[in-house]
N, C-alpha and C positions, 0 to 999 in steps of 0.2 A: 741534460743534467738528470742524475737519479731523483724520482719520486721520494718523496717519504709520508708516514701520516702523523697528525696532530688531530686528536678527538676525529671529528666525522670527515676531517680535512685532507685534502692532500696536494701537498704543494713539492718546490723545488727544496732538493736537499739543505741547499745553503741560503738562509736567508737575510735580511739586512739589519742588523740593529741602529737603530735611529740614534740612539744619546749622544754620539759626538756629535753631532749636527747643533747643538744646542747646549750641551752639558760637558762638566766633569775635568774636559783637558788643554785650559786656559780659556783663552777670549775665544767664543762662539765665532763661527766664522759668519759669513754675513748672508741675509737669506735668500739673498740670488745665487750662490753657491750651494747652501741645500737645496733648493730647486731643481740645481743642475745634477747636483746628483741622486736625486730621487728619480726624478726622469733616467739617468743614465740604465741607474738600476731598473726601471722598469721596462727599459728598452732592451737589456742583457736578460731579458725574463725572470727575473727576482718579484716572486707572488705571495711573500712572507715579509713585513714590515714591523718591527716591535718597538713600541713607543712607550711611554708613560707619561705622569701627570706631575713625576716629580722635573722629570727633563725641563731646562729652560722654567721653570715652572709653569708648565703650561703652551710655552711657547712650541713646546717640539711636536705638540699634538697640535696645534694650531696649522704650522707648517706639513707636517705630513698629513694631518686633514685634506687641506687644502688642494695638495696635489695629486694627491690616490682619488679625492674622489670623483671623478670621471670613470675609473678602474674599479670601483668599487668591488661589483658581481666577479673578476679578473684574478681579486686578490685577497689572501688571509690579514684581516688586521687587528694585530694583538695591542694591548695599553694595558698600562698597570691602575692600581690604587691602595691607599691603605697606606701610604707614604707620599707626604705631599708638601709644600709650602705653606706655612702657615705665618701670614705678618703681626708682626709682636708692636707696640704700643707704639714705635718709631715708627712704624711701614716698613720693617728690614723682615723679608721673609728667613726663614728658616723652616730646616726641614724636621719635621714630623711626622713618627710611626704610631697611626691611631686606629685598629680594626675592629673598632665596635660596630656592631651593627650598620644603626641611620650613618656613619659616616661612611662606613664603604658604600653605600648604596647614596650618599650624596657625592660622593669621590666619582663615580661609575655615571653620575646623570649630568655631573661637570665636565666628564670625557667627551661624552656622548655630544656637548653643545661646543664645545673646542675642537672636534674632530669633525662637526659637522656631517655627521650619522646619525642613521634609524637604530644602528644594535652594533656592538663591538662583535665579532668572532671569538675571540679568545681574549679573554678579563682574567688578569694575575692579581692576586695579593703581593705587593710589589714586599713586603717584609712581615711576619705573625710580630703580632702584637705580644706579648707576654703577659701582657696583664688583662687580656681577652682570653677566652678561650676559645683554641680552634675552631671546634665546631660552630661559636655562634658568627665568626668570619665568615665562613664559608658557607655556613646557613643563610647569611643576607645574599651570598652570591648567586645562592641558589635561588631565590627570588627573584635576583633580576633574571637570570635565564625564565625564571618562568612568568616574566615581566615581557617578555623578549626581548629585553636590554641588549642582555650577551648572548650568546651562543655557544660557548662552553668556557669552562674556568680552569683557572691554572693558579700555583703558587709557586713563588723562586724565594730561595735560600732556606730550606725548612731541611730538617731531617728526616730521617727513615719513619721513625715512632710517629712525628708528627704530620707527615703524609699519609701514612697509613689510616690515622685518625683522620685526618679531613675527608680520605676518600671515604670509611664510612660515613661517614655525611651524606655529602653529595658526593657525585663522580667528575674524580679529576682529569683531564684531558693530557694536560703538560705541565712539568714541573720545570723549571728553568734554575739554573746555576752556574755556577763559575767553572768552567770544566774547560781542561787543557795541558802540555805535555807537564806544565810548571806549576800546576794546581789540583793535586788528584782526593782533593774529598770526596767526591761522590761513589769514586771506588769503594767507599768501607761500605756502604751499605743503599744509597739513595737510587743506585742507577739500577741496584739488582730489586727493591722497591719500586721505582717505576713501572721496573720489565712485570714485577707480578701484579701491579694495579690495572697493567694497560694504557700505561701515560705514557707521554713522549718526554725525550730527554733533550730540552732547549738550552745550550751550552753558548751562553754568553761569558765574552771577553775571551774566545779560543786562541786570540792572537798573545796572550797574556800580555794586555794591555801595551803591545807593541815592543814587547823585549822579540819574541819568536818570528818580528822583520827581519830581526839581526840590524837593523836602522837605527836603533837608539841606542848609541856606544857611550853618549855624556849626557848625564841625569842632569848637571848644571844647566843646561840648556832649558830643560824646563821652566813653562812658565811661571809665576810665582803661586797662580790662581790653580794650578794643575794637581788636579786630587791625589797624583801618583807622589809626590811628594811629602806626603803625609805616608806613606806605605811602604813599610818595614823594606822592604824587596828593592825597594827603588831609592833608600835611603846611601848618602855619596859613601860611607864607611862600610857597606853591604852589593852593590852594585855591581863594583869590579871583582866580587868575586861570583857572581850569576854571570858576571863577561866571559870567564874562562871557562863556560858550558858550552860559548855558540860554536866556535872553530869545529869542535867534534860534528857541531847538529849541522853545521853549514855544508859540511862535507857531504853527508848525508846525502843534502838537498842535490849536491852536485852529481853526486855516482845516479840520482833519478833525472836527472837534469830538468829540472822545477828548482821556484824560487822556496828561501825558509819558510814564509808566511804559506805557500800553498802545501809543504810541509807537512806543517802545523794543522792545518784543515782538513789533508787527504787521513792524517794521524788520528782525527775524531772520526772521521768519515767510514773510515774500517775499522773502528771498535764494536759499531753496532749499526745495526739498520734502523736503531729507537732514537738515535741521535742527533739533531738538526742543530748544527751550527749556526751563529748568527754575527759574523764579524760587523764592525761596523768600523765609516771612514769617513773623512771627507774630501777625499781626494777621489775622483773617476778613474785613473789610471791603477788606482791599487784597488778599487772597487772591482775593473775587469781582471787585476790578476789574482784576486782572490777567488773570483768564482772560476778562475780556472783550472781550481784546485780538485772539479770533480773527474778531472781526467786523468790524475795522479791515481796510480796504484802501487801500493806499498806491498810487497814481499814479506815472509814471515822473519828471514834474515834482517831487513830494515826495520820492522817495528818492534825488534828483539834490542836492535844496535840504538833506536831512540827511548825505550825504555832504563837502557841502564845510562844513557848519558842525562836525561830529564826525567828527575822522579824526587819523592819527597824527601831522599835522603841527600840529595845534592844540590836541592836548591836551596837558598839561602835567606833564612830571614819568615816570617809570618805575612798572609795576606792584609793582616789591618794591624793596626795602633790600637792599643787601649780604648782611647778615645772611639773609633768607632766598632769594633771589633760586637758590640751589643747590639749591632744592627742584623745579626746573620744570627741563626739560630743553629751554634753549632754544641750543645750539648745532646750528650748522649748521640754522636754520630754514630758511632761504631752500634747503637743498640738498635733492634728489631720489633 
């Protein structure tokens, strides 16, 4: 598999994101099953694992703690903060964006004893706070780097302006975002921002959230708990018209003879060399055919033919709902 770098790092192109194993798309599967496929993955040489403190709350860095670390020295291990579970007067946790200071820096030493680590690798601001300012986020981060907490920092879902400001701060390693054939904001301005900070661009949910299988043909299916259900994209009156995209992309996959999912990956993979994919699964058999995606190569004919069939004028519908759409920091994308 191709190298890539992250800050001082250089691992495998494709790496794993941990959240389904624990979050997001119904009932957590159970944790002899992430087990298995934490291992699978490590055993296919996957040396990039990205967790957080929101996942399971807690649970997911519990569990991949657990099992990387024997692999420690072997492997990059990133976790978020600055977005977390907080239990309200019942015990019902819910999730909160809080990047003041002592909280990132108590977010980051809660990692640290759930993960069962001396120092994370790479520490994201898992969301900017709005009512923080940048700088004093990424100020506390820069303290635990020089705590030896972390070892370099990263923020995901920010914009161009407000990348640029955190990297005067401190320097950022990797910026992580939602980046894929069905989600192209990072085009206006973040990816060509990273390339001039020196960050890497960690492109979580490349599978868009499991439409670019070609697998997911009935939204009803879903389970009730399943966050995709809440998101415009995946709503039953919006769905069937994102289905009449795949036959063209599926064809695609066939004239390379690769599956849509390795697609979708080989698709990020030759946009840039700054780009580290991070699909995540809980399934082993689509863990191995994702990473098989780094032997796909795309032609300039083919990435001409999936641009005009996935792109933001043909897909259907918004990434979020009202309701949570103030979780991403998407003002002033297009500015500089």
């Amino acid at each position: 598999m191709p190298k890539r770098q992250i800050g001082p790092f250089t691992v495998n192109a494709l790496g794993l994101g941990c959240m389904n194993l624990s979050h997001a798309y119904g009932a957590p599967i159970s944790v002899e099953q992430g087990e298995r496929v934490l291992h699978a993955a490590l055993d296919a040489g996957v040396d990039h694992f990205d967790s957080a403190a929101l996942y399971g709350f807690g649970a997911n860095e519990e569990l991949v703690g657990r099992v990387l670390k024997t692999h420690r020295q072997k492997i990059l291990l990133a976790s978020k903060g600055g977005m977390t579970g907080v239990a309200d007067s019942n015990g019902v946790k819910r999730r909160v964006i809080d990047g003041r200071p002592e909280t990132v820096i108590r977010n980051c030493e809660d990692s640290l004893r759930r993960l069962g680590s001396e120092v994370i690798d790479l520490y994201y601001l898992h969301r900017w706070d709005k009512q923080v300012p940048i700088e004093e986020s990424v100020g506390a981060m820069g303290e635990l780097v020089r705590r030896g907490h972390i070892r370099a920092v990263g923020l995901s879902e920010v914009s161009a302006p407000i990348l640029k400001r955190a990297h005067a701060e401190f320097p950022i390693a990797a910026v992580q975002t939602e980046y894929s054939l069905w989600t192209r904001n990072p085009e206006i301005a973040v990816l060509q921002m990273a390339r001039e900070i020196g960050a890497a661009f960690v492109a979580f949910s490349p599978l868009a959230r499991g439409f670019l299988t070609g697998m997911l043909t009935d939204v009803a299916s879903l389970d009730s708990r399943d966050i995709r259900r809440a998101m415009p994209r995946f709503a039953p009156e919006t769905y069937p018209k994102n289905l009449t995209l795949l036959p063209a992309y599926k064809e695609v996959a066939r004239n390379l003879q690769c599956t849509p999912a390795q697609l979708a990956l080989a698709w990020l993979l030759a946009k840039d060399a700054n780009i580290l994919p991070i699909p995540g699964t809980t399934s082993i058999d689509h863990l191995r055919e994702n990473l098989g995606a780094a032997t796909v190569r795309l032609n300039a004919e083919a990435l001409a033919r999936l641009d005009e069939i996935l792109n933001d004028r043909t897909v259907v519908g918004a990434r979020y709902n009202d309701a949570t759409s103030g979780e991403v920091d998407t003002e002033n994308f297009a500015a500089v």
